[in-house]
Every structure is written in C-alpha cells, then in structure tokens.
C-alpha positions in Angstrom: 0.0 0.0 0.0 1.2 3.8 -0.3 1.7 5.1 3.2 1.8 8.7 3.9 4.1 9.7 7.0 3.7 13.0 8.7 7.3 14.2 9.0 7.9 16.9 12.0 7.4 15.0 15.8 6.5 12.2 13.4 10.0 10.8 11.6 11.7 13.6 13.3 12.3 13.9 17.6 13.1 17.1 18.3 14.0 16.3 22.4 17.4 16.6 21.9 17.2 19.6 18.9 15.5 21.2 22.0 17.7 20.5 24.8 20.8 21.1 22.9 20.0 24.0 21.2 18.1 26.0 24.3 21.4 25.7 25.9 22.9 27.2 23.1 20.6 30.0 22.3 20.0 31.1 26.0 22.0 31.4 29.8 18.5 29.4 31.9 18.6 28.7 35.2 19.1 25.0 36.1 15.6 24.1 37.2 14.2 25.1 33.7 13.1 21.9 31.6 15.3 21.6 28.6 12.1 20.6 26.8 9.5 22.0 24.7 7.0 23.3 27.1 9.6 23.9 30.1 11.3 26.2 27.6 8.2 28.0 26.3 6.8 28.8 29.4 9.8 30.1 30.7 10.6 32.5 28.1 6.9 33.7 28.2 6.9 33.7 32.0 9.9 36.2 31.7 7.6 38.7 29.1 10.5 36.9 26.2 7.8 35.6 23.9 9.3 36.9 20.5 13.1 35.1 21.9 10.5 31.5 21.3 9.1 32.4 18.3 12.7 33.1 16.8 13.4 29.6 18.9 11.6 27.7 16.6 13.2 29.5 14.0 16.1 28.5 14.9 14.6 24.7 15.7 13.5 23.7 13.0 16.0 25.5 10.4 19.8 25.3 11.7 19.2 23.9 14.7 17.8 20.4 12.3 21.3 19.3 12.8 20.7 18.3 16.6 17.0 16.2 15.3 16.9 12.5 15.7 14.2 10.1 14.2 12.2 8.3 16.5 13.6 4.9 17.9 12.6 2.2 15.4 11.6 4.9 12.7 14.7 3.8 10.0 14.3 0.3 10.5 10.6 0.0 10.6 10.7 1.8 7.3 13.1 -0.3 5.4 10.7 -3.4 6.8 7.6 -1.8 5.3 9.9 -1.1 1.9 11.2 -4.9 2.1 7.6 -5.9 2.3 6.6 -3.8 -0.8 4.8 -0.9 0.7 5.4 2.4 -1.2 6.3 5.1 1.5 5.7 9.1 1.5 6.4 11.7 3.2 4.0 14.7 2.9 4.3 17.2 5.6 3.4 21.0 6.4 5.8 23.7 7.9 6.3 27.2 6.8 9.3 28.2 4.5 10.5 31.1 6.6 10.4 31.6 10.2 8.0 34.0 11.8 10.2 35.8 13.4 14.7 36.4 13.2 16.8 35.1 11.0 15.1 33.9 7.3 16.0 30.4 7.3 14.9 28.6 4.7 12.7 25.7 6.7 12.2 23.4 3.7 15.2 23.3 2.9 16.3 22.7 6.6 14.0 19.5 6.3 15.0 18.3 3.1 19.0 18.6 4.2 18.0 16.5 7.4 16.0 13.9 4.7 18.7 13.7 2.9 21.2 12.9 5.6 18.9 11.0 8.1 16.9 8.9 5.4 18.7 8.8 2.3 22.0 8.2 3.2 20.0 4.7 4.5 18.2 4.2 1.4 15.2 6.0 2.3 13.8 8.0 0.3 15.7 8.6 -2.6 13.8 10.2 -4.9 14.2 13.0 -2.5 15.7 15.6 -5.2 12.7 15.7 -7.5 9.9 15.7 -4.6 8.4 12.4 -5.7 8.5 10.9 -2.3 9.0 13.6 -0.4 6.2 16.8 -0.3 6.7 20.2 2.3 3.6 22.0 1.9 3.0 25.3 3.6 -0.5 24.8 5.1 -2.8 22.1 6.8 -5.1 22.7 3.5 -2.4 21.9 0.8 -0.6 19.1 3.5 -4.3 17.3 3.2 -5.0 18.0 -0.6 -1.7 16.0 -1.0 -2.7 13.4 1.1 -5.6 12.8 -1.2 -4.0 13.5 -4.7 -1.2 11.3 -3.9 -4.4 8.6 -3.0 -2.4 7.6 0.5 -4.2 4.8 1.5 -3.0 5.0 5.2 -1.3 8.2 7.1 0.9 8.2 9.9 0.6 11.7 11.9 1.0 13.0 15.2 -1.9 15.4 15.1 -5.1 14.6 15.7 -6.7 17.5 14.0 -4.7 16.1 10.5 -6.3 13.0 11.1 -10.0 14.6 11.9 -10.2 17.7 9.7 -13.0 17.7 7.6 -11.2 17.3 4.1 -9.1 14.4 5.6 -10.0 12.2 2.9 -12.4 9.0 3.5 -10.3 6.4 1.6 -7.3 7.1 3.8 -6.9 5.7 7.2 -5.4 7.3 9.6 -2.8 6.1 12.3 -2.2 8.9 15.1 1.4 8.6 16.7 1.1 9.1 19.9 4.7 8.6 21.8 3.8 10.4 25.3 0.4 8.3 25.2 -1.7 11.4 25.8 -5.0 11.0 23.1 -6.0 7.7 25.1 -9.5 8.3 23.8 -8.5 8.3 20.2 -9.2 4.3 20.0 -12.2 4.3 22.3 -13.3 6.3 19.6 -12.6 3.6 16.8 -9.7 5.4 15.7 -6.0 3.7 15.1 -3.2 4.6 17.4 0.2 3.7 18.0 2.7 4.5 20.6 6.2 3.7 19.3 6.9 2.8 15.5 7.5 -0.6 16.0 3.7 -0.9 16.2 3.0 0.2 12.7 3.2 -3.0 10.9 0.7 -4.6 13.3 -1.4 -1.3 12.8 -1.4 -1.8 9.5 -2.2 -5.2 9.2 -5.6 -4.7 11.4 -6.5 -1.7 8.9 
C-alpha cells in the first residue's frame, strides 16, 4: 500500500534539537526543563515571547542538525519497503520563520531527509519531490494526502487526522509517543505508541 508519514514529531524527535540548542541560544537557570514546554513557558513567563518564536526559528532551520528520528523509525521503514509498501512523506511547515533570522525551513528538512533517510536508502527520490512533499499549510498538506491517493497516514496530530477534508479512503494512524490522546481508540480510531507498532497497525486496517 502507499503510506503517507507526517514528518515533524512524526520521523523527526526534536527532544534533543530542543535541549541542545536552548542551551545554546540562551543562559537558563538550572531548574528550567530543557524541553519544549519547560522552555516555552519560561521565556513567556519572563515577558521573552518573541526570543521562542525566533526559537523555533532557529529549531526547525539550523538547529535540524541536533534532530533524531524516533527509535525504530529507520528500520521499521526499510521493513515496510522490504515488504513492498510504497512510503511518502508529505508534511506542512512554513518556508521562513516568523520571526529572526530567514531560514529557509524546507530546505532545513530536506538537508536533514537527505542525511537521516537517504544516506540509508530512504527515500531517494528526495531531489525531485516524488517521495518527499513540504507543503506550507494544513489545506495543501491534506489535498496532497488525497491527490497522492495515500491509502493510510501516519501523523501525530489529531486534528490532521480529523479535519473535515481528511479524505475518507485514507486511514489514519495517530502517533502518539507520550500516550496522551487515550481516547483516540475508544473512539474507533487507530493509534500507535512507538513505530514498532505500525506493521501490526497496518495489518488490522
């Protein structure tokens, strides 16, 4: 089957990016979280909200270098290619920051495809876009969902998975690695908590 993958907190853990590069990018005290939300709410506790906008900036251009794929995200790939599934990667972020320096994002994410992924045989296609799709909003990220004629998605956000032009032919798989959207399969939705799970996911589909 062709399988869509969400890419960003999907393919991509960012707990490191984050740790690494807050360290980098600011002087914190020791009891703030080198996370996400620890740093966020700092910053914006201290009246610094622009300083986390041009964080993510910096995150998700440059700062791409410190990103790791999920455990079991290479080699759970390379079993769904072995098995003769057709894998895509179709996934929305915006080209320039909102705030500092103008990094081009996309092509932040397509250096980090082509080291992370292709260098493994992932993916390789990468150059001409046919396997690999950064679209700049939710609308476009969906339409190519349904173009493409996905027949499953892998994403980690709910609202992808529920929005109203989410097309019917494609099932969706929310990844869920904290384990926070418990109610997503009492509500006869598919979810999986690490990416070893996915083949099993897929088979029940």
């Amino acid at each position: 089957m062709l399988i869509g993958l969400d890419f960003d907190n999907t393919i991509v853990c960012y707990d490191e990016a984050i740790a690494r590069l807050a360290d980098e990018m600011f002087e914190l005290p020791t009891q703030v979280r080198r996370t996400k939300l620890g740093l966020r709410d700092y910053l914006r506790d201290e009246g610094r909200e622009p300083e986390w906008t041009a964080f993510q900036g910096e995150l998700y251009g440059p700062g791409m270098r410190h990103a790791q794929p999920f455990e079991g995200a290479i080699s759970t790939m390379h079993c769904l290619v072995a098995e003769g599934h057709e894998l895509v990667i179709i996934s929305h972020r915006s080209r320039r920051p909102y705030a500092g320096h103008p990094h081009d994002l996309h092509g932040a994410a397509r250096d980090w495809v082509a080291d992370r992924l292709q260098r493994k045989g992932l993916f390789c296609a990468v150059g001409d876009e046919a396997c690999v799709h950064f679209l700049e909003t939710r609308e476009h990220k969906i339409e190519m969902i349904a173009n493409l004629g996905c027949e499953t998605f892998l994403d980690d956000l709910p609202e992808i998975l529920n929005a109203p032009g989410f097309p019917a032919a494609t099932s969706g798989i929310l990844f869920d690695p904290a384990a926070i959207n418990m109610m997503w399969e009492k509500c006869g939705h598919y979810r999986i908590t690490s990416w070893g799970q996915l083949p099993d996911a897929l088979l029940s589909l």
